[in-house]
C-alpha positions in Angstrom: 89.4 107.8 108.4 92.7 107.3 109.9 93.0 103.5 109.7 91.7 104.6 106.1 94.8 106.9 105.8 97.1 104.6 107.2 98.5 106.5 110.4 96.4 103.5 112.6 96.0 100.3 113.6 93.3 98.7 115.5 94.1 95.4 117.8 91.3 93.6 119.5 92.1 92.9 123.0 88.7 90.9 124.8 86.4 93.3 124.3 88.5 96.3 124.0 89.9 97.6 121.0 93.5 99.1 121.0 93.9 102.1 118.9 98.1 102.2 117.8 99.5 105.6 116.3 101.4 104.5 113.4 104.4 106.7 114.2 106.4 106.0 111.0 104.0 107.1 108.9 102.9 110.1 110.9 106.3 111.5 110.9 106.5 111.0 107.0 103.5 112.8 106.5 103.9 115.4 109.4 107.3 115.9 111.0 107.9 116.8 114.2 104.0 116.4 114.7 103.8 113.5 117.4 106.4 115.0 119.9 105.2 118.2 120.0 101.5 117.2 120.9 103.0 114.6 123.3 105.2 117.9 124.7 102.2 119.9 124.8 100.2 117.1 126.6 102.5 117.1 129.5 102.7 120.5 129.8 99.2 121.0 129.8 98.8 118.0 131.9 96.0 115.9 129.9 96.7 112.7 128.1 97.7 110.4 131.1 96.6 107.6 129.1 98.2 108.1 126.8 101.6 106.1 126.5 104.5 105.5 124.4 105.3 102.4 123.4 108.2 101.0 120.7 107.1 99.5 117.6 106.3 95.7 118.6 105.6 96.1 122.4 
């Protein structure tokens, strides 16, 4: 549903698959959205995993 909606994009790395926020388009749709659950994250200490990256890393 959300590659579907546009907001991601899936890269196959080996046998993994990648799963990339499409940050542009999240914003335009939800502003604000993305750094708030990122803030939230860190304050609630979850989502180690997770990691920010710019557009073409």
């Amino acid at each position: 549903m959300l590659r579907e909606a546009g907001v991601t994009q899936i890269r196959q790395e080996g046998t993994r698959s990648c799963v990339t926020l499409r940050r542009e388009a999240i914003e335009a749709r939800f502003p604000g959205l993305l750094p708030a659950l990122l803030s939230a994250a860190v304050a609630d200490g979850v989502g180690e995993h997770v990691t920010e990256r710019e557009a073409g890393s």
